[in-house]
C-alpha positions, 0 to 999 in steps of 0.5 A, a space after each residue: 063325735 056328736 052326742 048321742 039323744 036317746 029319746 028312752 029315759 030309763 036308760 041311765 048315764 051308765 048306758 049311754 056311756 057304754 053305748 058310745 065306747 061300742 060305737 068307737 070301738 067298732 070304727 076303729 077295729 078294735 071289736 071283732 063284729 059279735 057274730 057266731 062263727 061256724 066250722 063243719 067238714 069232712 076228712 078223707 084219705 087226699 089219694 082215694 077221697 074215702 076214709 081207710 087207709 092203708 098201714 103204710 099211712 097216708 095223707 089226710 085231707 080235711 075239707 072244711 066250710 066256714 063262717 062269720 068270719 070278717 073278710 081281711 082279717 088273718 086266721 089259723 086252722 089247726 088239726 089234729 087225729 086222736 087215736 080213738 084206741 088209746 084216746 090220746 091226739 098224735 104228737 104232730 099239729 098241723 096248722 095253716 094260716 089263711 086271710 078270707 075274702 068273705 065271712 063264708 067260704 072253703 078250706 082244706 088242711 092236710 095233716 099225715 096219717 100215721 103207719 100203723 104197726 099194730 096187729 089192728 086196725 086203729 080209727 081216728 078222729 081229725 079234731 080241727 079249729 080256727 083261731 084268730 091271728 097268725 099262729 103256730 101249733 104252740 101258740 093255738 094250743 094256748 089260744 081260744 078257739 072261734 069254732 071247733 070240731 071235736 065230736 068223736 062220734 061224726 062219721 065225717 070226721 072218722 078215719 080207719 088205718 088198716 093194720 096187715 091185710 092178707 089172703 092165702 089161696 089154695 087150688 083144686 080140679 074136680 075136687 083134687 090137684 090133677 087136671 085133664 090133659 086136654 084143659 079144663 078149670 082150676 078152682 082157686 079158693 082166695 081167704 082173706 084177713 082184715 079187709 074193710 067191709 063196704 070197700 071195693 077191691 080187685 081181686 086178680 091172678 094168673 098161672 104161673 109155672 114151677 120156674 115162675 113164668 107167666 102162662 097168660 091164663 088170668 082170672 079176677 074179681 073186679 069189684 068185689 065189696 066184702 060184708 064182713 072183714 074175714 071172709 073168702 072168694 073162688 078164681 075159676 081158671 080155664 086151662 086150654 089144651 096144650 099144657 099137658 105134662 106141666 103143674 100150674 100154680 095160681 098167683 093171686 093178689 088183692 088190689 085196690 079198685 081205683 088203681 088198677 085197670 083189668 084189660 080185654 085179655 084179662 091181663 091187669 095194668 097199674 094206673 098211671 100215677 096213681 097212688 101206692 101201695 097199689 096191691 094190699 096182699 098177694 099169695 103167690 108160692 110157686 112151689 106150694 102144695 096145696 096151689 099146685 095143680 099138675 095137667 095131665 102127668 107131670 113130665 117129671 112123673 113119667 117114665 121112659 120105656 125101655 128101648 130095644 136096641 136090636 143086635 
């Protein structure tokens, strides 16, 4: 190696010294580059990309952009949710080891999402860093982090699990539970617990009668958005005539918006492939009282005249 002439007098011995050990070291490798290394991203649920999830649990998907990382090198992502209920992280790390072809570029994680079986909903927060190396989730806990996200504030990164969601429905014809015989529309109140405001869900039902069968009456909501988590809603059924002597009851249940599609009749059609559970809730008592309604006069109610025989 040449020597160095630095044309500064008032740096000593000491720095030239110091100044050639950096040089070395950068040649060989064995010095990452000094550069600040940056990680930001956001956490969806990986089947509807938004971020509730059911009490049946899920996937979490955690996109995430990088940099000042050195391209060739090997590195490690690891992820984890804190339970923002009780403060603690979820037992299980996951972690994924990657080589960039750049000092900037995208990754994702995915990491499961817990059931929740609680009677509330429980936020999370994905807590994510990147370690140098070939690790796994013993070795990144002992490690020291390039860059992490751990604000449990960041909206991005905040992720609900639902605890039980219902709905109780309840019917009536012009303010009782009788219907003309010739038709007309059954008003079905649809109460519902625990949904997530700001969400779209699909709101579907139809007649059904005491054994059960379908009428091919429908009716739905197809976007409805709640302002608040508890809350209610009316299905109006048009009854035609020809039901007369029959008592009908609304089935109704709460789907999500994005798996299911309403087709030209009313009837309803699960999307294919899409994720489950595909209904949240459903009310559907065929036998329940305050559901049913009775056309005109229920065969069962009617009486038969005396028939005279004659001699």
């Amino acid at each position: 190696m040449k020597p160095i002439h630095v044309n500064r007098p008032e740096l000593g011995k000491t720095s030239i010294v110091a100044l050639c050990a950096l040089i070395v070291g950068a040649s060989s490798g064995a010095v990452t580059a000094n550069t600040e290394v940056s990680l930001s991203g956001t956490a969806t649920d990986a089947a509807d990309e938004n971020r509730f999830f059911t009490r049946v649990g899920g996937t979490v998907r955690d996109d995430l952009t990088y940099d000042g990382l050195e391209a060739g090198r090997t590195y490690t992502v690891s992820a984890r949710l804190l339970n923002m209920t009780t403060k603690a992280p979820v037992d299980e790390t996951t972690t994924l080891t990657f080589t960039p072809e750049a000092a900037s570029g995208e990754i994702s994680i995915e990491l499961p999402m817990p059931q929740n079986r609680t009677d509330s909903n429980i936020d999370y927060v994905v807590t994510t860093s990147i370690h140098e190396g070939d690790l796994d989730a013993s070795e990144v806990a002992a490690s020291e982090a390039l860059a992490r996200l751990d604000d449990t504030a960041d909206i991005d990164r905040t992720l609900q699990s639902h605890a039980i969601q219902s709905i109780d429905v309840t019917a009536e014809a012009d303010g009782g539970h009788t219907l003309s015989a010739e038709g007309g529309t059954i008003d079905a109140n649809v109460e519902y617990v625990n949904l997530v405001a700001g969400y779209a869900y699909t709101i579907w039902g139809q007649l059904l009668t005491p054994s059960g069968q379908a009428t091919g009456i429908y009716a739905s909501v197809p976007d409805y958005v709640p302002s608040d988590k508890d809350g209610a809603l009316a299905l109006e059924f048009e009854v035609p005539q020809g039901w007369d002597g029959i008592k009908l009851t609304p089935a109704v249940g709460l789907y999500h918006k994005k798996r299911v599609v309403l087709n030209p009749d009313g009837s309803l059609t699960l999307i294919e492939g899409a994720p489950v559970p595909v209904m949240i809730a459903s009310d559907m008592s065929v036998d329940a009282p305050e559901q049913t309604i009775s056309v005109g006069v229920p065969f069962e109610d009617r009486r038969m005249e005396p028939v005279s025989l004659g001699k």
